[in-house]
Each structure stands twice: as structure tokens, then as C-alpha cells.
N, C-alpha and C positions, 0 to 999 in steps of 0.2 A: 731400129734404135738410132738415134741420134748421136752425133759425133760426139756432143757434151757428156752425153751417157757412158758413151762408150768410154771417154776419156776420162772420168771419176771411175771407171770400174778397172782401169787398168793402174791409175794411183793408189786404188785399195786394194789392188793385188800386189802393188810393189809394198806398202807401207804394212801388211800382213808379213810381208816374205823379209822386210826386216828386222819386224820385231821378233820373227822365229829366228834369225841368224842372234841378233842380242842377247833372249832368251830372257831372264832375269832380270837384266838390267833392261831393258824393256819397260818393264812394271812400274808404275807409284804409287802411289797411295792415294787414298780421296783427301785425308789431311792436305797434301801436296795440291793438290786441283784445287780443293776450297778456296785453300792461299793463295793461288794465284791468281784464279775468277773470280772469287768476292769477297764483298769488303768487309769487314770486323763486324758492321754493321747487320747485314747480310747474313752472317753466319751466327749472329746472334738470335738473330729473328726467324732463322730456321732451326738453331736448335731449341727455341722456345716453342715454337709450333709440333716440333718430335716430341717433348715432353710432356706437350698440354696433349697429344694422342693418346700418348703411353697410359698416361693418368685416367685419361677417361678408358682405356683398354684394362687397364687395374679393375677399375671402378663396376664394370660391366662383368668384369669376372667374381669379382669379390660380392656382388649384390645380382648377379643373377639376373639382369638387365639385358632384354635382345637391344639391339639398335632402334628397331620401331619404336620401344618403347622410353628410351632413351633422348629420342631427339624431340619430344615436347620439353623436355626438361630441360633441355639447351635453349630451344629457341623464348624459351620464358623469361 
């Protein structure tokens, strides 16, 4: 293994060893991460992509729809 290797794997065993001493406070949220990696923009256009899933995952249960038969119907 390589020195680089070796030396990320002993940074993820220190930054392991202190999120276990923190404990709790440790932790964020993904609300938290969202805000801080992307833009309003960003989070708008991914939660419209969850949504338009969701809908078609509704849609596929409510009508009985496999995916095969599903994706003509899309691509139309």
C-alpha cells in the first residue's frame, strides 16, 4: 500500500475515534449538509425530482403498472 493510502486510512481512523468521543454532537442533519453544499436552486431541483419519483411510484401502485410497462409511457 502506499504512503497516500496509508495516510487517509489513519485520518479515517482518527476522525472515527472523534466523532465516537463527541458522541451526539457529532451528528447533523442532511437539512444541515443541504444548506451548506447547495444552492436553493439545487435543492429545489432535487426535491422536484423526489417528487416526480414518488408520483410515479404512487401511480405504478395505484394502477398496477410493472416498470416495463411503465416506461413506454414515459418515453412517449
Amino acid at each position: 500500500m502506499d504512503n497516500e493510502y496509508m495516510e487517509a486510512i489513519a485520518q479515517a481512523k482518527a476522525n472515527l475515534e472523534e466523532v465516537r468521543e463527541r458522541g451526539v454532537e457529532a451528528l447533523i442533519s442532511w437539512d444541515e449538509i443541504e444548506a451548506k453544499y447547495f444552492t436553493p436552486e439545487e435543492i429545489a431541483a432535487s426535491d422536484l425530482r423526489v417528487a416526480m419519483m414518488i408520483e410515479l411510484a404512487h401511480t405504478q401502485d395505484d394502477n398496477d403498472i410493472s416498470q416495463h410497462e411503465l416506461e413506454p409511457l414515459l418515453l412517449s
